[in-house]
N, C-alpha and C positions, 0 to 999 in steps of 0.2 A: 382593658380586659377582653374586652370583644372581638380585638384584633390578633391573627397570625402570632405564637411564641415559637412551636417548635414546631415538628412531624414525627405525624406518628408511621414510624416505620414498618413496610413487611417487603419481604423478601420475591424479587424480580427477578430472574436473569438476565442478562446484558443484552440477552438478542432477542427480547419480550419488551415490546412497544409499555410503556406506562397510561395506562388512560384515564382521562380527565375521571376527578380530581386531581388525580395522583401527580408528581412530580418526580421524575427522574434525578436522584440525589450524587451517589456515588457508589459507583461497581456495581452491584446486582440488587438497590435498594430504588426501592420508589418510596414516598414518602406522601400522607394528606396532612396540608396546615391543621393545628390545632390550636384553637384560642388559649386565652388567659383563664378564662372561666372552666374550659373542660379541663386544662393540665390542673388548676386548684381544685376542682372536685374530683380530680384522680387521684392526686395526693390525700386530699383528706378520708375518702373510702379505702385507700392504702393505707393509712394511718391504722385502719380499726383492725385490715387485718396482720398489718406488722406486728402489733401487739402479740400473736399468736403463735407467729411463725419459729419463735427461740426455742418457744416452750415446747411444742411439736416435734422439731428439729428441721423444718423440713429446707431452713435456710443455714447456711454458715456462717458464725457470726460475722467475722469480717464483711460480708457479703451485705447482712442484716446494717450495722455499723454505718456501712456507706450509705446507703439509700434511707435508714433515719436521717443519716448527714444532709443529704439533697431533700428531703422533703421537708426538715427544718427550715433550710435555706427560702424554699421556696413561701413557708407561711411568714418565716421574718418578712420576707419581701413585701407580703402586704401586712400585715398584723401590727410592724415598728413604727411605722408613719401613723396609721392609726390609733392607734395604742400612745400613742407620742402628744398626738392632736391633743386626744381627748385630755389626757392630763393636762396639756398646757391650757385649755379651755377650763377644765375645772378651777388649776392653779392662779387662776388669776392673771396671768401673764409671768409670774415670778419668772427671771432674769435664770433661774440656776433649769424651768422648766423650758424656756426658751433653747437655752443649751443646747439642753438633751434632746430638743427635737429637730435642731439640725443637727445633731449626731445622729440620730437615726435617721435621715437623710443620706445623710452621707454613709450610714451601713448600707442602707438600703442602693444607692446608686453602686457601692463598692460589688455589693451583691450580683447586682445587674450587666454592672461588666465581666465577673466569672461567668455570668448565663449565656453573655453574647461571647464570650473568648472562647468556651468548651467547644460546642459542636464540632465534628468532625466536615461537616459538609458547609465551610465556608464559604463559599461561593456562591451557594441561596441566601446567606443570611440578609440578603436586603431587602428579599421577599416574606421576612418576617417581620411585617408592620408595626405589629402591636408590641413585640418585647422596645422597640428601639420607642415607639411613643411613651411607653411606661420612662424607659431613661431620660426622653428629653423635659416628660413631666417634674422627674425628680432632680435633673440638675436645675430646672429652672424654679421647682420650689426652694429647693437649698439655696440659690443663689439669693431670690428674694428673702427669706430667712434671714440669711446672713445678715445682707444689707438692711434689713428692718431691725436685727439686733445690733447690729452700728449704729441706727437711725437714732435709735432711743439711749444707746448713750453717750450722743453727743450731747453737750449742753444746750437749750433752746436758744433763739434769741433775746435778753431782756433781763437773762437769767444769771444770776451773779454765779461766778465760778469760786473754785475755792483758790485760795491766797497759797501761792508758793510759796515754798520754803528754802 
């Protein structure tokens, strides 16, 4: 979360030097990284005044539409895994909560690769740290997951299995 997700963009012209911070993206755009933590606290202060905007008019729906769309996305991203956790922690471990939290793993990495595929300014994306640490956290949770929900239901050692039929 601390690290690099996106940039936040403003408008450069092509024959105006970009200076530090800033990062020269694509065409007349320069761009400063922005973490994990400030895209989520812009979406959730976005959140309070989307609510407002249908009712006012001052947005169009479609417009309105999209951008709840992406700001859902981005709370799934962190909310599913957590939200996931904690049930499987309450649940005991049950086998059906197991599940569902590498499902949502696996939403949430699904998530992750629309965040890294979007951008238009490809060719920085490898100077955004933190979205791709977020990925490698969640394939490598899912993976372990997985394998820990295989682990338990193979049979132990010692342990009679049941009689074919």
């Amino acid at each position: 979360m601390m690290g690099p997700w996106t940039f936040d963009l403003i408008h450069v012209p092509a024959e105006y030097p970009c200076s530090a911070p800033h990062v020269r993206l694509e065409g007349d755009f320069c761009g400063v990284p922005l973490s994990g933590i400030a895209v989520f606290s812009w979406i959730v202060l976005g959140l309070i005044g989307m609510v407002t905007q249908p009712i006012t008019g001052t947005i169009v729906f479609a417009d309105w539409a999209r951008a709840l769309l992406f700001a859902g996305l981005v709370l799934l991203l962190f909310a599913a895994p957590l939200s996931s956790l904690l049930l499987l922690i309450s649940g005991g471990g049950r086998r059906r909560w197991q599940v569902s939290h590498i499902a949502m793993w696996s939403l949430t990495l699904v998530i992750m690769g629309l965040l890294i595929a979007l951008p238009r300014y490809s060719r920085l994306m490898w100077e955004l740290w933190g979205i791709w640490l977020y990925a490698a956290l969640a394939a490598g949770t899912l993976t372990l997951e997985a394998l820990t929900l295989a682990a338990r239901s193979l049979p132990s050692p010692g342990q009679p299995t049941a009689p074919e039929i």
